[in-house]
Structure formats: C-alpha cells, structure tokens
C-alpha positions as CSV (number, residue, x, y, z in Angstrom):
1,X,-20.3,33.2,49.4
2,X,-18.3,33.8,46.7
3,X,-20.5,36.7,44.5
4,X,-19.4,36.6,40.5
5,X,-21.2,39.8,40.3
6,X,-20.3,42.0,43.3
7,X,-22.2,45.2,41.7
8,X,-25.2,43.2,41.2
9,X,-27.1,44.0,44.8
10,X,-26.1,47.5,44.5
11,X,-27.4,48.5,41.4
12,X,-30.8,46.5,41.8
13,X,-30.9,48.9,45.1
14,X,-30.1,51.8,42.9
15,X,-33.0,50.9,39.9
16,X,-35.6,50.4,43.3
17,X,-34.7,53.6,44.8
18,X,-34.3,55.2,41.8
19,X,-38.0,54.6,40.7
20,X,-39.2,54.8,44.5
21,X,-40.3,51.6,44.8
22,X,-40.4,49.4,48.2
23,X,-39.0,45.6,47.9
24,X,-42.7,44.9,47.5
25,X,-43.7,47.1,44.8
26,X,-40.0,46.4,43.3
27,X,-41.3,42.6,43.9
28,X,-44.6,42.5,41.6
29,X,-43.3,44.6,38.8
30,X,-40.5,42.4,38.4
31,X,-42.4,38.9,39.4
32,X,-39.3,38.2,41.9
33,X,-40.0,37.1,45.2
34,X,-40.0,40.1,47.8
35,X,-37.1,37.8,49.9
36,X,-35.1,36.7,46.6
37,X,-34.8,40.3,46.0
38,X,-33.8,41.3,49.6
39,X,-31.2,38.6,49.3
40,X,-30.1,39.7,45.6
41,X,-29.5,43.3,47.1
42,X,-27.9,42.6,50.7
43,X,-25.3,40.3,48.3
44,X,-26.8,37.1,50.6
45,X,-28.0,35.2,47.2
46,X,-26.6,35.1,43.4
47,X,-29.7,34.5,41.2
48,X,-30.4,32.2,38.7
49,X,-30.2,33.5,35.2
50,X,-34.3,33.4,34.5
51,X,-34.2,35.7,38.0
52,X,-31.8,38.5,36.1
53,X,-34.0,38.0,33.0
54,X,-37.5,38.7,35.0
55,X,-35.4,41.5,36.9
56,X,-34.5,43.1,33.6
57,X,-37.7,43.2,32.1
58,X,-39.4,44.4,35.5
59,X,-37.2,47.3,35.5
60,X,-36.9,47.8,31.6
61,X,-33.2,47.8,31.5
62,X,-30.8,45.2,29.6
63,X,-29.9,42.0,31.2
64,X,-26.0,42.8,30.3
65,X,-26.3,46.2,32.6
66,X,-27.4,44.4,35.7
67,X,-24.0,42.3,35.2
68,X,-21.4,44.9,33.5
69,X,-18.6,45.6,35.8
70,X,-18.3,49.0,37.8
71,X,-15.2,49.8,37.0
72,X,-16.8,51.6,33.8
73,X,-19.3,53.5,36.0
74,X,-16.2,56.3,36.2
75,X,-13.9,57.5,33.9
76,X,-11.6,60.6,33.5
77,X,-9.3,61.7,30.8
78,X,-6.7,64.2,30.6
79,X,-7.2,65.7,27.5
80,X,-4.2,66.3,25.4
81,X,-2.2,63.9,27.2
82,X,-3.1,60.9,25.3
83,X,-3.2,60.7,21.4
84,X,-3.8,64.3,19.9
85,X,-4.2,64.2,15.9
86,X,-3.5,67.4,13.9
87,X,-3.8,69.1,10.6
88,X,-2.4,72.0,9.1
89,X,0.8,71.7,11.1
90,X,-0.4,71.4,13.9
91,X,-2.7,74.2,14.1
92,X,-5.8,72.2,14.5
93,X,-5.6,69.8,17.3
94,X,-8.2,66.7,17.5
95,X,-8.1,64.9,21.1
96,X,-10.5,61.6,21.2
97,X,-11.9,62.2,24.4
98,X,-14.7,59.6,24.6
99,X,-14.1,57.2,21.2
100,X,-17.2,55.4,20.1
101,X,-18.3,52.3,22.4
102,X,-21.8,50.4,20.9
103,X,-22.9,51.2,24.2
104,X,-22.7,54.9,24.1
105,X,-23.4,55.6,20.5
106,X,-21.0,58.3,20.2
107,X,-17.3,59.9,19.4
108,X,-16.4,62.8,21.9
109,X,-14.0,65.3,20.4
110,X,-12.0,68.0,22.2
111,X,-10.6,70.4,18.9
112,X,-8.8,73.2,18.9
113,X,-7.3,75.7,15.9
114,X,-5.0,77.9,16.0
115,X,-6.0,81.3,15.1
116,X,-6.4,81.9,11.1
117,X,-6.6,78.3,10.5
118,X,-9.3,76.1,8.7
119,X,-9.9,72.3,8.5
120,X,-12.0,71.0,5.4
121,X,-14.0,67.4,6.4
122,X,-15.0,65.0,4.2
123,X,-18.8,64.1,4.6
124,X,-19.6,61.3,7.6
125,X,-22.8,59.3,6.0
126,X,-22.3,56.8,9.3
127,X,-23.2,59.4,11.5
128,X,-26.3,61.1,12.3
129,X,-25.7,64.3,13.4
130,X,-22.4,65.8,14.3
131,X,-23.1,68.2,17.7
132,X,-21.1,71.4,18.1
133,X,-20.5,73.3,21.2
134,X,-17.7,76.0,21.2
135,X,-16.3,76.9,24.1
136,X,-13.9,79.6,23.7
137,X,-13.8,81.9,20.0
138,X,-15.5,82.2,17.6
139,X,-16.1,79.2,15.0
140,X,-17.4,79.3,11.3
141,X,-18.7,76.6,10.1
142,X,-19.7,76.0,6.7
143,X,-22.2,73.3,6.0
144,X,-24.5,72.7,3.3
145,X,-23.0,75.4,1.4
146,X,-24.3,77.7,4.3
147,X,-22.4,79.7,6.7
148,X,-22.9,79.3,10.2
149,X,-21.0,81.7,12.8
150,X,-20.8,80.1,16.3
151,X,-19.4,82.4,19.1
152,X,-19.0,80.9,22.5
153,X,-20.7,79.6,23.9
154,X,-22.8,78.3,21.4
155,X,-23.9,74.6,20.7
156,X,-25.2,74.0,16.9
157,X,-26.3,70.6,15.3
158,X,-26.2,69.6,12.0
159,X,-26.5,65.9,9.2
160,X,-23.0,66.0,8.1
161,X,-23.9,64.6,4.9
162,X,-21.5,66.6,2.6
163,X,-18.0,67.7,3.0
164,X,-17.8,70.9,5.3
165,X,-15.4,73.0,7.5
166,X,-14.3,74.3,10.4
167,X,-12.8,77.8,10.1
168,X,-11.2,80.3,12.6
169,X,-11.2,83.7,11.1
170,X,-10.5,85.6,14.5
171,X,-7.4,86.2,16.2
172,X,-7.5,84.0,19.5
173,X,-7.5,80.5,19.6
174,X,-10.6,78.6,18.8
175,X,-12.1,75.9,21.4
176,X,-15.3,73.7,20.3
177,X,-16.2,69.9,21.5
178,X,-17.3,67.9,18.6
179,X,-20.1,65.0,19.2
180,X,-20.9,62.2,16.5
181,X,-23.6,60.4,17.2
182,X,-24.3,57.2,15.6
C-alpha cells in the first residue's frame, strides 16, 4: 500500500500512549472501530476522511496535526549564521531564531549588545506580551516609563504597548532571548 500519510500510524500510537489508553479505550473515545484503529497505527489501512475527523475530535487535537508532515517535528538553528540584523553599528545584534509560524504563535529572538549600548523600540500593539530572559549581563529595560534591572538569569514579561528600551550600562557584553507572543 502506498500510505499518503506515512506519520499518520505513528502519531495516533503516540496520542494513545500518551494518554494511557488501550486500542479499546482509544476506540470508544474516539467512536473508531478497535480494528480500524489497529490497522490506522500498524500503517495496514489509510482512513477515510470522516475516520481522521472522529479521531480528531476523540483525542481533542486538530485534524491538520494528525496529517502535518514530520519533517517539522525537528528543527535546529545555528544562531548567527543565518540573517543577523543590527543597530547602532552593529553593537546590538538581533538573530530570528524561531520567526512567527500561525501555528506557534510566536517570534524567537536571540539579541545581544555590545557593552555601553542601548536600543530604543517602538511600541508592538500586535503582540501580547514580549517575554525576556537574559542570559548572560545585566539588562535595563525601560518600559512604561519604569526601570526594570534584569541580571542573569532573569526572565521578565511585559504588554509592550509603548515605545521602550533595551540598555546595557555594564561593561561585558549583554545576552537576553526575546519572545513575542501573538
């Protein structure tokens, strides 16, 4: 047989296992024959389209996930060695680590600044909250008209509804990953 979803039996193995369930028990919550399902997992059967819908909604997960390829499952990035923005000559570094996918509902940022440097951002009324977790140094960060000093490590959340900015008063250089959820 030729399967058009090869991932398909693994991952409806994973969801089972994952909640504990036997084929039975994975069977009645899902209203899926205790074979169909067997057959769906071993890769012996590609189901019908109303199948992955009943499957879905058994195991509370989205129809597309049973289907998406696993080839997204894993994914690593050598930061810095892809597109690196800058400011102030250079001495703040901005690496997209993770840009924003619908499905993840976020931008991953790796930043650094050089010592004595400062970066001024304007507000980001799409996001939620921008999540800050330094790493190495120690980060000021101004927000709301209040200071906020941030050694590492340190993680601090905030709406960034106004301009505000990144500062690295100390003498080493400054390490912090930025998160933007959406």
């Amino acid at each position: 047989m030729n399967d058009p979803f090869p991932f398909l039996g693994d991952r409806l193995k994973a969801l089972r296992k994952d909640r504990s369930l036997s084929l039975a028990a994975a069977s009645d919550l899902c209203n899926v024959s205790k074979t169909m399902l067997g057959q769906i997992e071993r890769g012996e059967s590609t189901p019908s389209i109303t199948t992955l819908w009943k499957i879905a909604g058994g195991f509370k997960v989205s129809f597309a996930s049973l289907l998406a390829d696993d080839s997204d499952r894993y994914l690593q990035v050598a930061i810095g060695q892809e597109e690196v923005l800058t400011e102030a000559d250079g001495a703040v570094r901005l690496c997209p680590v993770f840009p924003f996918a619908p499905e993840t509902g976020f931008d991953y940022f790796y930043v650094t600044m050089a010592p004595g440097t400062g970066y001024t951002s304007t507000a980001h009324p799409n996001a939620r909250y921008e999540h800050i977790i330094v790493t190495q140094g120690t980060l000021t960060l101004i927000c709301h008209g209040q200071p906020h000093r941030l050694k590492a490590p340190t993680g601090f959340r905030f709406v960034p509804s106004g301009s505000h900015q990144y500062i690295n008063e100390t003498e080493e250089t400054l390490v912090f990953q930025d998160i933007m959820s959406y």
